[in-house]
N, C-alpha and C positions, 0 to 999 in steps of 0.2 A: 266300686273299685274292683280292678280284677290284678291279681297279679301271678307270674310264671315264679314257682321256687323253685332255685335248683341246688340242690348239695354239694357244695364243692369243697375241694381240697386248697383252691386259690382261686382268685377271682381280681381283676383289674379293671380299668377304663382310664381310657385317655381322650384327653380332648387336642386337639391341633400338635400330637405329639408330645403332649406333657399328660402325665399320670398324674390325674387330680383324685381316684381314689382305690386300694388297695386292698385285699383281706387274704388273711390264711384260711385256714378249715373255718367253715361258718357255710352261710345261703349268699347267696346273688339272689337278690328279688328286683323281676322286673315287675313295676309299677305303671297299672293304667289309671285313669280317674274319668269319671264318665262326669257327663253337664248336671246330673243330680244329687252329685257325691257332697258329702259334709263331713262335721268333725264326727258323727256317731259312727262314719264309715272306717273312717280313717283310725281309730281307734280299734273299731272291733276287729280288722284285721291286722292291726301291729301285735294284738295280743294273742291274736289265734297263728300268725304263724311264730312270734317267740314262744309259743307254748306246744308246736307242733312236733311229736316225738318221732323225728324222722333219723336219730342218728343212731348206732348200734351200739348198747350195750356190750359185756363181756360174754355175753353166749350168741351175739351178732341178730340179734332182732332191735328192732327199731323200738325203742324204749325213751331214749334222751332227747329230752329241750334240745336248742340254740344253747340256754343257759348250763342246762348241765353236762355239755362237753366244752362251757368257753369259747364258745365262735364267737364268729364278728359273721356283721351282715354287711352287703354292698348295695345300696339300692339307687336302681336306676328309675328315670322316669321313660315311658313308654305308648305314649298317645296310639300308637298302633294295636296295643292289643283292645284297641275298640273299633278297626276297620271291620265292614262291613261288605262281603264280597257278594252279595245274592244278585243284583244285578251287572251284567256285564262283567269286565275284569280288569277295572281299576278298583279297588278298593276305595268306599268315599267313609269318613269319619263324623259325621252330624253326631255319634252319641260320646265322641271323646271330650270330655271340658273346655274350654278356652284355656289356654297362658294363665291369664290373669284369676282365675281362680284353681287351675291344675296346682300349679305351684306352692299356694300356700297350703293345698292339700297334701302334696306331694311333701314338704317340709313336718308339717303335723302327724305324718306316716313318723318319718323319723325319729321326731322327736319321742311319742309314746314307744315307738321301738328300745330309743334311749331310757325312759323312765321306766324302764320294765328291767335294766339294766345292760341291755347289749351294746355292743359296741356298733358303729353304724358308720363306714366309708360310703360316699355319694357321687352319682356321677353330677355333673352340671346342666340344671334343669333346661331342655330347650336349646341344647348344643347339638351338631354332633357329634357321637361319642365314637369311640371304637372299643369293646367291650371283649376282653378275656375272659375266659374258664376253664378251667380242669375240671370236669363234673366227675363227682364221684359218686357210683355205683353205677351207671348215672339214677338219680333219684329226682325225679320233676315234678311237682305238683301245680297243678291249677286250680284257684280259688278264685271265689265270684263274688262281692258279698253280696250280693244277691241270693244267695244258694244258702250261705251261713246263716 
C-alpha cells in the first residue's frame, strides 16, 4: 500500500456535489492498494501513520500522534498513486489492485485506523471525488509499505 499524508487544518471531498466526508485538524490520507496488498498491509500502515508524531507540541516540534492532538482522518482511495510513467507518457497502472479487492482493502485501512481510536471521514470508493485541503505547514509524507 502506498499512501500521501498530509496535515491539515480542514479537509473535504465531495462527490457529484454533495460532501460525503469532512474533517477539521487531523491527516487527509490518500490511499493506494497495490494487486499484492492484504490485511497485514493494511494494518501495519493504519498503525504507523495513527502513531506518526507529525503534529507540534508546545515548544513546536513535531512530537504528537493523530491521537494526541484529537484529529480525524479523511481517507481517500487513490488507484493512481500506483501509475507507472517509465514508458511513454500515459501513465499505465498494472501494479494498482482491481475494485474488487481495493476496496475491501481500502475499508480495512479504515477500520484498524478506527480501532486505534481515530475518527475516520471517507471519500466514496471508486467515484469521482473532488478533494479539499488546507495543509498546514504544509507537512506531506509518503509511505510505502514496502519500505516499513
Amino acid at each position: 500500500m502506498r499512501a500521501v499524508v498530509m496535515r491539515v487544518s480542514a479537509a473535504s471531498v465531495r462527490v457529484d456535489g454533495e460532501t460525503v466526508g469532512a474533517i477539521g485538524r487531523g491527516l487527509l490520507v490518500l490511499l493506494g492498494v497495490r494487486e499484492d496488498d492484504g490485511e497485514a498491509e493494511a494494518k501495519k500502515l493504519a498503525s504507523k501513520i495513527v502513531a506518526m508524531r507529525i503534529f507540534e507540541d508546545e515548544n513546536e516540534k513535531m512530537n504528537l500522534s493523530l491521537g494526541d492532538v484529537a484529529g480525524e482522518m479523511l481517507a481517500v482511495s487513490q488507484f493512481t498513486l500506483y501509475g507507472n510513467c517509465k514508458k511513454g507518457r500515459r501513465p499505465e497502472f498494472l501494479q494498482a489492485a482491481r475494485p474488487e479487492a481495493a476496496g475491501p482493502l481500502y475499508e480495512l485501512f479504515m477500520t484498524a485506523c478506527r480501532n486505534l481510536g481515530i475518527s475516520v471521514e471517507a471519500g466514496k470508493f471508486g467515484a469521482h471525488m473532488d478533494v479539499e485541503s488546507c495543509n498546514d505547514g504544509p507537512v506531506t509524507i509518503l509511505l510505502d509499505t514496502e519500505a516499513l
